[in-house]
Structure formats: C-alpha cells, structure tokens
DSSP file (Angstrom, degrees, kcal/mol; ACC not computed):
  #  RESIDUE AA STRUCTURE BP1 BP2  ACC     N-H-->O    O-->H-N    N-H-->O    O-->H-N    TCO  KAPPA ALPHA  PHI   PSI    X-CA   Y-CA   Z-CA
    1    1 A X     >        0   0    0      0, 0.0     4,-1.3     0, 0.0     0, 0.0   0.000 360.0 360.0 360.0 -37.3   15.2   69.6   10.6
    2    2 A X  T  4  +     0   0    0      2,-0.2     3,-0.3     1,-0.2     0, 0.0   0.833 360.0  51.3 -85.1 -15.3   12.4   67.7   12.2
    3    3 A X  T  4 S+     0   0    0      1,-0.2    -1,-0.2     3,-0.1     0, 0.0   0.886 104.0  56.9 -82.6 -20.9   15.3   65.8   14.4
    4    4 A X  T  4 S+     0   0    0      2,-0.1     2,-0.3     1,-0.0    -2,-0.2   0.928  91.4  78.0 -46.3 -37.4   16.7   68.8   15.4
    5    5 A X  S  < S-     0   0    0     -4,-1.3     2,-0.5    -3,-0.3    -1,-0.0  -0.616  71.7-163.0 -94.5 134.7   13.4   70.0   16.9
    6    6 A X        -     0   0    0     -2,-0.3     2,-0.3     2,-0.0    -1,-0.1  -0.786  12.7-129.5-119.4 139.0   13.1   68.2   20.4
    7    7 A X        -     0   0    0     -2,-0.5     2,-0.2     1,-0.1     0, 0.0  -0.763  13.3-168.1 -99.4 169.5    9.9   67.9   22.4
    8    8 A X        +     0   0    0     -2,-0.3     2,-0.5     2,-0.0    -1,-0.1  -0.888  33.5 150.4-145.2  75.4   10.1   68.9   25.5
    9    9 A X        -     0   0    0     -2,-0.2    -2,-0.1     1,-0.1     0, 0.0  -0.991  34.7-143.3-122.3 117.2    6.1   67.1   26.5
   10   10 A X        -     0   0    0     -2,-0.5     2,-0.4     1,-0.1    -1,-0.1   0.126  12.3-114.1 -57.2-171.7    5.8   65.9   30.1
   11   11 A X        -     0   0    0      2,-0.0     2,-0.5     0, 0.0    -1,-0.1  -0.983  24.1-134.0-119.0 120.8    4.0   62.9   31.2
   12   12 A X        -     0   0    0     -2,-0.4     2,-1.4     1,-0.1     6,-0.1  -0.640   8.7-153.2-107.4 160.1    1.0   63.1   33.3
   13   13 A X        +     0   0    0     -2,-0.5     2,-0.3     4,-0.1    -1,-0.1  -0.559  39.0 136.7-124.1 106.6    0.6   61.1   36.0
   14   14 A X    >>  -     0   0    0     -2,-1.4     4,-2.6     1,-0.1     3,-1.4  -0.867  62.9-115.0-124.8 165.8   -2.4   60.8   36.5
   15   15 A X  H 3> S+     0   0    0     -2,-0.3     4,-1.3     1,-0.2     5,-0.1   0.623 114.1  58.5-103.5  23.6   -4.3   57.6   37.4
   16   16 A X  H 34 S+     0   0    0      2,-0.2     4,-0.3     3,-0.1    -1,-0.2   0.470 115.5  40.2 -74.1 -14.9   -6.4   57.5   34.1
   17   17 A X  H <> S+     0   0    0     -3,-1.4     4,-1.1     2,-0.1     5,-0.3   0.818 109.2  54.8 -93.3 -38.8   -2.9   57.4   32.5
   18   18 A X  H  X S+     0   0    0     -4,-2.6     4,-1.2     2,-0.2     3,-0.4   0.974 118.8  40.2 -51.1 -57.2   -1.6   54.9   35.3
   19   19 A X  H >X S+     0   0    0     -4,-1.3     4,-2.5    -5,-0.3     3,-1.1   0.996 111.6  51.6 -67.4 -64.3   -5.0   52.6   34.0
   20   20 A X  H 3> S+     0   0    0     -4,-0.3     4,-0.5     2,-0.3    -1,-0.3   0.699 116.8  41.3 -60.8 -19.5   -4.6   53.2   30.3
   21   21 A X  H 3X S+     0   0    0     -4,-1.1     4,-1.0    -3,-0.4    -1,-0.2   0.896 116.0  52.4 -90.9 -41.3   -0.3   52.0   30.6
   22   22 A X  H <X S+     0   0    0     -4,-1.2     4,-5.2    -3,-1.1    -2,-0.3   0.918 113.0  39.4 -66.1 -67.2   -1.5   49.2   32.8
   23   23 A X  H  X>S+     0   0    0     -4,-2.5     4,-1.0     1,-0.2     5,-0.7   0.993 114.3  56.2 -50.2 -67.2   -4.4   48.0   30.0
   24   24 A X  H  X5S+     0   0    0     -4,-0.5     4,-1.4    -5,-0.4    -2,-0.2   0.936 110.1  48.3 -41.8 -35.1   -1.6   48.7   27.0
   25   25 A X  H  X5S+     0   0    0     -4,-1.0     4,-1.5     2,-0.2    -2,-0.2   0.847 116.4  36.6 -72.5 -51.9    0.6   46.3   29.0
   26   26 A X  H ><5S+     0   0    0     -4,-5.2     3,-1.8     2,-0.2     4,-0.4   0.927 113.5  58.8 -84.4 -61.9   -1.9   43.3   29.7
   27   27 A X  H >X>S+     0   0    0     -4,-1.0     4,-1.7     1,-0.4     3,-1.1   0.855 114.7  40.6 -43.1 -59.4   -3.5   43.9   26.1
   28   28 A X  H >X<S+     0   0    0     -4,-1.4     3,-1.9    -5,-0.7     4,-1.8   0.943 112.0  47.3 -66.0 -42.3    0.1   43.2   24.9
   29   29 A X  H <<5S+     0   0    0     -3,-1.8    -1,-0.3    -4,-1.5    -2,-0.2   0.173 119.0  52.6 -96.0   5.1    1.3   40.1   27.3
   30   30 A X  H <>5S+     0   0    0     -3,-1.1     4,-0.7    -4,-0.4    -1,-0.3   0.265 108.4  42.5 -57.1 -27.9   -2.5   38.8   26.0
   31   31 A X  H <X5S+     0   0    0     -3,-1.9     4,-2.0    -4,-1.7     5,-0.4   0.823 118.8  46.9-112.8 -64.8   -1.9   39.3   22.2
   32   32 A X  H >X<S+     0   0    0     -4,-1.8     4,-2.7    -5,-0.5     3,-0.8   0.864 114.2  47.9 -33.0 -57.2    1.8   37.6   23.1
   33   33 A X  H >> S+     0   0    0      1,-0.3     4,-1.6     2,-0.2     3,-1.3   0.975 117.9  49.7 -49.0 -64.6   -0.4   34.6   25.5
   34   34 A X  H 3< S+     0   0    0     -4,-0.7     4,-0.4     1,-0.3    -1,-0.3   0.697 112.5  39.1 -32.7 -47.8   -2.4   34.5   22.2
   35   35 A X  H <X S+     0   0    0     -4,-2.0     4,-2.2    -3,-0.8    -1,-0.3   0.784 111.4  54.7 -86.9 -19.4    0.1   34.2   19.9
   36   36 A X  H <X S+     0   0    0     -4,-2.7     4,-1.6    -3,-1.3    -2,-0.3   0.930 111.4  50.9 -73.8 -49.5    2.2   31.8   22.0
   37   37 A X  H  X S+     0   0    0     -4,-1.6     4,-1.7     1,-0.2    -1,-0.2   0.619 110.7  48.8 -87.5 -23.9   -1.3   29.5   22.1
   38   38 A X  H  > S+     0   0    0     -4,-0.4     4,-3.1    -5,-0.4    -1,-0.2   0.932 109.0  51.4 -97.0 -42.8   -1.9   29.6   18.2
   39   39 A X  H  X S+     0   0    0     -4,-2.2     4,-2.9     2,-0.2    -2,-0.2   0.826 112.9  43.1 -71.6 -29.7    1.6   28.6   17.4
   40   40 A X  H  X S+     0   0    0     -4,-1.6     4,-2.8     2,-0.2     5,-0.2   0.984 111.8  57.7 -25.7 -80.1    1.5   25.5   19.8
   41   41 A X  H  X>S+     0   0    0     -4,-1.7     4,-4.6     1,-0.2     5,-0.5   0.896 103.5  46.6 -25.9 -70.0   -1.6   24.9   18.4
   42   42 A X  I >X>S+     0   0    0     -4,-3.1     4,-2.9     1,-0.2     3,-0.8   0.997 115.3  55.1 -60.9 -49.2   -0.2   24.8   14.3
   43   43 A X  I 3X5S+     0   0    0     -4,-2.9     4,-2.8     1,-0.3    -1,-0.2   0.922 107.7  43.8 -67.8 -27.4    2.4   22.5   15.7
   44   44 A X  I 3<5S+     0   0    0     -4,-2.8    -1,-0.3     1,-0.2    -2,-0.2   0.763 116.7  43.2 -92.9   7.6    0.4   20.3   17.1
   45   45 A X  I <X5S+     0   0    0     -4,-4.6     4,-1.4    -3,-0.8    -2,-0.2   0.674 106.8  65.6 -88.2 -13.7   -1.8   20.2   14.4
   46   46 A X  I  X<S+     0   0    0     -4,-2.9     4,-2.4    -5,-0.5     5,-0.2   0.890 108.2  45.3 -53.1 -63.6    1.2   20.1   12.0
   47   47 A X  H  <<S+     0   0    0     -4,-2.8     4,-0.2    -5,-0.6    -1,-0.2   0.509 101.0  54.1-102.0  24.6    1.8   17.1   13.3
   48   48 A X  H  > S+     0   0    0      2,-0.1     4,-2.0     3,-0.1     5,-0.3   0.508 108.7  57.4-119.8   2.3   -1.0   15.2   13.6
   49   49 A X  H  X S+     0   0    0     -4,-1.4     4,-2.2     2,-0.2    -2,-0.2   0.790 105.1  49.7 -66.2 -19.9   -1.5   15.8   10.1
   50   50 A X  H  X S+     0   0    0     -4,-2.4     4,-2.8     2,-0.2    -1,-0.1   0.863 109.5  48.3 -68.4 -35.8    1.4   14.5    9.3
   51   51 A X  H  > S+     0   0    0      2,-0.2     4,-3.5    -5,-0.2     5,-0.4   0.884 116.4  43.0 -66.0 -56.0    0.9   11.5   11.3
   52   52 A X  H  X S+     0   0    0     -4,-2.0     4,-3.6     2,-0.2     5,-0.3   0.981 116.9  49.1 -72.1 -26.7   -2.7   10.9    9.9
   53   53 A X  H  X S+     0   0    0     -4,-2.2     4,-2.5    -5,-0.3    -1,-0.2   0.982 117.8  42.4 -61.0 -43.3   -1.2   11.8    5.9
   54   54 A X  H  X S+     0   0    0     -4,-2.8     4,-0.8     2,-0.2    -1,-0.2   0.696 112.8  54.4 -59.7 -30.2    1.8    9.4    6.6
   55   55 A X  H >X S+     0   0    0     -4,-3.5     4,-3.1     2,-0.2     3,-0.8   0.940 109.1  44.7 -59.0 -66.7   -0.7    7.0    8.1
   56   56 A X  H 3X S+     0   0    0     -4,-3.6     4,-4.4    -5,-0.4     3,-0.5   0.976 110.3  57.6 -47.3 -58.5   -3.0    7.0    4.9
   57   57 A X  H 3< S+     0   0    0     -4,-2.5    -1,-0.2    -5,-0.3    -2,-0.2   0.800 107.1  46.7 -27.7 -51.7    0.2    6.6    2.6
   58   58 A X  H XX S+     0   0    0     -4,-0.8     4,-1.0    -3,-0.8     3,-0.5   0.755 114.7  46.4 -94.3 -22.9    1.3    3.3    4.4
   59   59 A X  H 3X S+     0   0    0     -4,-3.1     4,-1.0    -3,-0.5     5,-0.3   0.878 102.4  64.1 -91.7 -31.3   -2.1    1.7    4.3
   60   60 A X  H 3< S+     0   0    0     -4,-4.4    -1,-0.3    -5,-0.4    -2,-0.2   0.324 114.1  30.1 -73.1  29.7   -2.5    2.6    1.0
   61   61 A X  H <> S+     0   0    0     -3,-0.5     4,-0.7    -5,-0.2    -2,-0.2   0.242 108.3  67.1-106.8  -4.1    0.4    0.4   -0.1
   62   62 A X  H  X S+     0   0    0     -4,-1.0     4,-1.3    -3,-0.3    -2,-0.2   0.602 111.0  34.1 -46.8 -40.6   -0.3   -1.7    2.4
   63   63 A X  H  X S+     0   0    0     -4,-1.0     4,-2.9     2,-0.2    -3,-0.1   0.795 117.2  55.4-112.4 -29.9   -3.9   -2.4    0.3
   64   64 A X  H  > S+     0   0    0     -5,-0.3     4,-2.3     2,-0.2     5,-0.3   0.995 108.0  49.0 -46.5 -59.4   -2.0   -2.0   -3.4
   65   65 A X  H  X S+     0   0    0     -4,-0.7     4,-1.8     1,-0.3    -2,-0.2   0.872 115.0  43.2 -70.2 -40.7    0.4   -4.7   -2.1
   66   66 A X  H  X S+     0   0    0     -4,-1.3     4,-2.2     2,-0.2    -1,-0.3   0.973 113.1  56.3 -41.9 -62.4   -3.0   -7.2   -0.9
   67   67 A X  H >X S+     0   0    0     -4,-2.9     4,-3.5     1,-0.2     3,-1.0   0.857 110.3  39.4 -47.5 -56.1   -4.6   -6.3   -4.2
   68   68 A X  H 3X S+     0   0    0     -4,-2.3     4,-3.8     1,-0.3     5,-0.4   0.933 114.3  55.8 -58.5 -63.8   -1.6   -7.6   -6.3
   69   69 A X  H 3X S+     0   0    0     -4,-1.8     4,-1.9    -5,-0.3    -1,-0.3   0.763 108.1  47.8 -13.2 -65.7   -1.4  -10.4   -3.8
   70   70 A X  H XX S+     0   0    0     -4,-2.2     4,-1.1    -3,-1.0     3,-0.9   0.990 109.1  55.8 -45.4 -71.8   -5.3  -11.4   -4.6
   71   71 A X  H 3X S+     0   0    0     -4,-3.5     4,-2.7     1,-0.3    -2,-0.2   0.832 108.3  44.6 -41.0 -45.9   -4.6  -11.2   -8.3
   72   72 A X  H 3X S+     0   0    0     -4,-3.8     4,-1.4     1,-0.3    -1,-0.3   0.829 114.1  50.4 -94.8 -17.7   -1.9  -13.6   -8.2
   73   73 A X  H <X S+     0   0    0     -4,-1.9     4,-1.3    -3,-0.9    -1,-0.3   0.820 107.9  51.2 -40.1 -32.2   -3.8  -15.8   -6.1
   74   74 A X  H  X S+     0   0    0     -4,-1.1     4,-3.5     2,-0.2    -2,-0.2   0.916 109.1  52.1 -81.1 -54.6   -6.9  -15.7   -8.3
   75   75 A X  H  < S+     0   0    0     -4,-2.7    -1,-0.2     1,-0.3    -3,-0.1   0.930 112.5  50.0 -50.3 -42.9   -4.7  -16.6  -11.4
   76   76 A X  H  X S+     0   0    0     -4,-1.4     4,-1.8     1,-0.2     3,-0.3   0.960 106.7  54.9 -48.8 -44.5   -3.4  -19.7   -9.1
   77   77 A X  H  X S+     0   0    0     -4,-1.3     4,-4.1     1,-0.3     2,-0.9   0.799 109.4  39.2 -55.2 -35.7   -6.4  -20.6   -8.5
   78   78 A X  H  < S+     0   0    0     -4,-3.5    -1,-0.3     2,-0.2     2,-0.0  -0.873 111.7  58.4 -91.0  95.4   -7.8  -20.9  -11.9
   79   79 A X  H >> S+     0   0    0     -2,-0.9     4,-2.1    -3,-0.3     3,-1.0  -0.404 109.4  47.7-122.1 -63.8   -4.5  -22.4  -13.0
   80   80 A X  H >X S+     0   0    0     -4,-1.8     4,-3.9     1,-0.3     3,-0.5   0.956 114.1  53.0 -23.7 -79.4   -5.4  -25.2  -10.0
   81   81 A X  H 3X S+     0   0    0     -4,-4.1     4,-0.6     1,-0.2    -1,-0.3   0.630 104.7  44.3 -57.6  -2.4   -8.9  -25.4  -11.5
   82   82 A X  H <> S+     0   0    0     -3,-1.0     4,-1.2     2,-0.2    -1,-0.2   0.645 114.7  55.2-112.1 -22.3   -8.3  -26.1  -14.8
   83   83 A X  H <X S+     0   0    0     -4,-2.1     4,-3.9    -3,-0.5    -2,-0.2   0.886 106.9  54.3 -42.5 -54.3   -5.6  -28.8  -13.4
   84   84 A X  H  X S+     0   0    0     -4,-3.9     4,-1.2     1,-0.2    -2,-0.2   0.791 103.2  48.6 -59.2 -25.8   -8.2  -30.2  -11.5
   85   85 A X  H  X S+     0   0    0     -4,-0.6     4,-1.4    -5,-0.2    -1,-0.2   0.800 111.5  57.4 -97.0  -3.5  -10.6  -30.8  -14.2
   86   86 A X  H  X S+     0   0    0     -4,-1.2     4,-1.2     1,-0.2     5,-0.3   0.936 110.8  41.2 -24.7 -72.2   -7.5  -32.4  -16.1
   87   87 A X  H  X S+     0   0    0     -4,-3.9     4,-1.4     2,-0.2    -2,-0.2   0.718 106.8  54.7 -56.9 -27.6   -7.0  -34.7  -13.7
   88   88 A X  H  X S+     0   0    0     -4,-1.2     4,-3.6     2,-0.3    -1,-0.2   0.764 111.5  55.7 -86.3 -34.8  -10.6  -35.6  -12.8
   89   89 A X  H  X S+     0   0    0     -4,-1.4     4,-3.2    -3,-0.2    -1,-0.2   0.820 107.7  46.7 -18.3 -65.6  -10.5  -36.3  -16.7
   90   90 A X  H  X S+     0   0    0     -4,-1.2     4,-2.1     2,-0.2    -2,-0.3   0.901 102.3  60.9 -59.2 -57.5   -7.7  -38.5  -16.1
   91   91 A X  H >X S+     0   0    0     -4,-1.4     4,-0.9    -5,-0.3     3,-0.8   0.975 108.9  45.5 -50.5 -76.9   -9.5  -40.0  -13.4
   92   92 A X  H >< S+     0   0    0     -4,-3.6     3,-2.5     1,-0.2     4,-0.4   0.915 113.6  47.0 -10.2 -97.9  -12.3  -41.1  -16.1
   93   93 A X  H >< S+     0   0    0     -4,-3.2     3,-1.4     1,-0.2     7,-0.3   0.681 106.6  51.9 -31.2 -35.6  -10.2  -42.4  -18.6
   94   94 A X  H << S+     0   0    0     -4,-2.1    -1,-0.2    -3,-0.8    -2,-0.2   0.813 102.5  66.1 -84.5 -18.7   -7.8  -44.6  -16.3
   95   95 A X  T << S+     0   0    0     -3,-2.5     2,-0.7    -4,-0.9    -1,-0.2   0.477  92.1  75.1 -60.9 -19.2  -11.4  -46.3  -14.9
   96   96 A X  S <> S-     0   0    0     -3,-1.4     4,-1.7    -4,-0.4     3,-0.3  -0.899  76.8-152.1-107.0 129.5  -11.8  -47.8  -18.7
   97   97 A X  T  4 S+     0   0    0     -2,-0.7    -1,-0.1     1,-0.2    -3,-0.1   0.403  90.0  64.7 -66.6  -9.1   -9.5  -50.7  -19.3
   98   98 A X  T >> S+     0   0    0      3,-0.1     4,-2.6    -5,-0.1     3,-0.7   0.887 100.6  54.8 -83.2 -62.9   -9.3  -50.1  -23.0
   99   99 A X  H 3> S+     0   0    0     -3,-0.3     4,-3.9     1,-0.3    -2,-0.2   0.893 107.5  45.5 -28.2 -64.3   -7.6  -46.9  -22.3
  100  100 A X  H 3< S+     0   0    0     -4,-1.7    -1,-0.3    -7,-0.3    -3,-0.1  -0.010 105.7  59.0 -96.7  40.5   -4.8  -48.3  -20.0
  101  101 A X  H <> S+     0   0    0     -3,-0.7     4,-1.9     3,-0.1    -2,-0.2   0.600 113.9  42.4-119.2 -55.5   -4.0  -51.2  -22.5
  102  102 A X  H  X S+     0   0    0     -4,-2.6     4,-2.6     2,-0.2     5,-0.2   0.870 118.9  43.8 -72.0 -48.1   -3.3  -48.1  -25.1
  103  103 A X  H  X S+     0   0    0     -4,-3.9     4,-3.4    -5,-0.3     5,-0.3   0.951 111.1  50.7 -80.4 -43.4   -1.5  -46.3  -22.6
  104  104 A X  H  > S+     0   0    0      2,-0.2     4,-2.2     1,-0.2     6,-0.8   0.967 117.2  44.5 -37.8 -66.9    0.5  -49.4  -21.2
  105  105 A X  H  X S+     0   0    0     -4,-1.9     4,-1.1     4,-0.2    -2,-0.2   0.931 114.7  48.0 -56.6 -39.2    1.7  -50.1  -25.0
  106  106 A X  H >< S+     0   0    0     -4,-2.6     3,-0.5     2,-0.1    -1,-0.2   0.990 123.5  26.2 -61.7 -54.7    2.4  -46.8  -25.8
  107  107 A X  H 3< S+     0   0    0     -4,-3.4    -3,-0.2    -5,-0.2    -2,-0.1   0.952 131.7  28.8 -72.6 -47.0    4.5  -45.8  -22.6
  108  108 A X  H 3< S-     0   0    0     -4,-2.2    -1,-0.2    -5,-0.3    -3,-0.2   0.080 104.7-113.5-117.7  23.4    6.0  -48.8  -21.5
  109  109 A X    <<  +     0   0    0     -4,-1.1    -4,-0.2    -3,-0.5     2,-0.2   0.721  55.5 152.8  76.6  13.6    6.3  -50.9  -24.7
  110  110 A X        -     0   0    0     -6,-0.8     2,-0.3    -9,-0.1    -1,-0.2  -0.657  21.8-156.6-107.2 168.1    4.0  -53.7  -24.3
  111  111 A X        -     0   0    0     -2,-0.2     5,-0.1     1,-0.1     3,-0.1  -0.856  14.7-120.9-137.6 154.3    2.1  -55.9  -27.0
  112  112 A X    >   -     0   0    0     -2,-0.3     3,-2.1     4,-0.2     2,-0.3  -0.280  53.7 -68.1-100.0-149.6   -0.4  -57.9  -27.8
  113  113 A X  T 3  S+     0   0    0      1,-0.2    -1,-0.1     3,-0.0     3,-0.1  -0.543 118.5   8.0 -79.2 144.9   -0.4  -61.4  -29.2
  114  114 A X  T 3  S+     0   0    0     -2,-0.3     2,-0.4     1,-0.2    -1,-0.2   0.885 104.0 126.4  42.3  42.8    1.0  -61.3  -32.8
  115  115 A X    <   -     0   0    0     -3,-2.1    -1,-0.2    -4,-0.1     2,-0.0  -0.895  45.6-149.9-163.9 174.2    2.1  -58.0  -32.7
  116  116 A X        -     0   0    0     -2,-0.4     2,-0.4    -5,-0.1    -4,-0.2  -0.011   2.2-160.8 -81.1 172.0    5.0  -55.9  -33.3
  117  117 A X        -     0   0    0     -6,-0.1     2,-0.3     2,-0.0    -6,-0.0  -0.934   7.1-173.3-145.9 130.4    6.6  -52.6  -32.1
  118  118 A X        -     0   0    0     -2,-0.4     2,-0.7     2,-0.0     0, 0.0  -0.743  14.0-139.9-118.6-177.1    8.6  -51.2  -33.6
  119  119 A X        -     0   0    0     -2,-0.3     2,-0.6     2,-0.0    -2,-0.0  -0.958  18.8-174.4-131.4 104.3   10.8  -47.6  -32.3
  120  120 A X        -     0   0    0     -2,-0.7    -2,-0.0     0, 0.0     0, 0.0  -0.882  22.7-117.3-115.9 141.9   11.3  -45.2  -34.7
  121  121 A X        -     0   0    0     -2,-0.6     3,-0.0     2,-0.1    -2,-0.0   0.071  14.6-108.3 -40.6 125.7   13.3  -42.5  -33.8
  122  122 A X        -     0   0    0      1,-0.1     4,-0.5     4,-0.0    -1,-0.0  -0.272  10.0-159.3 -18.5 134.3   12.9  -38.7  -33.5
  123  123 A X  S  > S+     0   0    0      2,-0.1     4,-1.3     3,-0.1    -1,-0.1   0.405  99.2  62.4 -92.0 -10.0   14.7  -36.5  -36.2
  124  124 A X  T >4 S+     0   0    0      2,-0.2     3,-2.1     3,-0.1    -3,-0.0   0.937 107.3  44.0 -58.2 -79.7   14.4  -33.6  -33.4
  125  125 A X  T 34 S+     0   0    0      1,-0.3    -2,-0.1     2,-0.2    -1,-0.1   0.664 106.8  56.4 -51.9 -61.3   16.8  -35.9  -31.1
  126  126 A X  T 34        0   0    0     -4,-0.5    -1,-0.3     1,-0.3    -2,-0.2   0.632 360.0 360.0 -65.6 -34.7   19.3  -36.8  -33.8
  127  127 A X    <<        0   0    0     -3,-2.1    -1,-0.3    -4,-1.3    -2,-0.2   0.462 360.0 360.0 -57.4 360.0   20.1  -32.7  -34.6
C-alpha cells in the first residue's frame, strides 16, 4: 500500500537549498578524500610493519646463529687450552734427560748396558 501511494513533493529552488546540496556534495567528496587518505595510510603502514617485523625476525636468527657460533668457539677454545697445558707439560718433561732415556727405550726399543727387552705381545691384537 505504502508503494502504491506516490508523492507528488516539489523541490524548491531556492538558494538555501542550492547551498545546503552544494555542502552535502563537498561533505561527501571530503568523507571519500578522507577515506581514500586513511586507507593509503594502513597500507603504508601495513607495510612498513611488515618490513620492520620481517626485519626483527632475520636478525634474530641472525644473533641465535652468532650465539651458537660463540658457544662452539668457547668449547674450542678450552679444548685448545687444556692442549696447551699438555703440551707445555710435555715441554717440562722432555727438558729432563732421565725422562727421554725412558721414553727412547720405551718407544723406539733401545737399552742399556746389560740389559734385555723383551716384546710381549697384545692379547687385544691377536683376537
């Protein structure tokens, strides 16, 4: 029923209506400007969060990958020191002449006067 009934309301033209059509018109191409400016806006702020999150991301595994890095240096390192004070050991001992008499007979078979060597085998090698 209510589309059956048609209005039949003029327009007036008057120029307070002529301002007031004119205002509705920029107020809208203004809320449009507006909305056009905000949505820019989120993309480029979309994407420089993205930029800085993806950024953080690669330097932290960038600083994981160092850490690990460190660690298995540090372990060389003390692996290195405790070589070095081996050697420095080593170093000692081979400076007393008693030492490398023992070590000469042991390694390389040599004797002194009136005495013997004998070799006996490993039962590890013979199995």
């Amino acid at each position: 029923m209510a589309a059956d009934l048609k209005r039949n309301v003029s327009k007036m033209q008057t120029t307070y209506v002529e301002q007031q059509e004119y205002a509705e018109i920029a107020s809208s191409r203004k809320r449009k400007l507006v909305l056009r400016r905000l949505s820019v806006f989120f993309v480029f702020a979309s994407l420089l969060t993205y930029l800085m999150i993806s950024n953080n991301l690669s330097q932290t595994a960038k600083l994981d990958a160092k850490l690990a890095q460190k660690k298995k240096l540090e372990h060389q390192f003390a692996d290195l020191k405790k070589q070095e004070s081996i050697l420095k050991e080593d170093i000692i001992k081979l400076n007393d002449d008693d030492y490398i008499g023992k070590l000469a007979r042991k390694e390389y078979f040599f004797s002194e006067k009136n005495e013997v060597i004998f070799n006996i085998p490993d039962d590890n090698k013979e199995n």
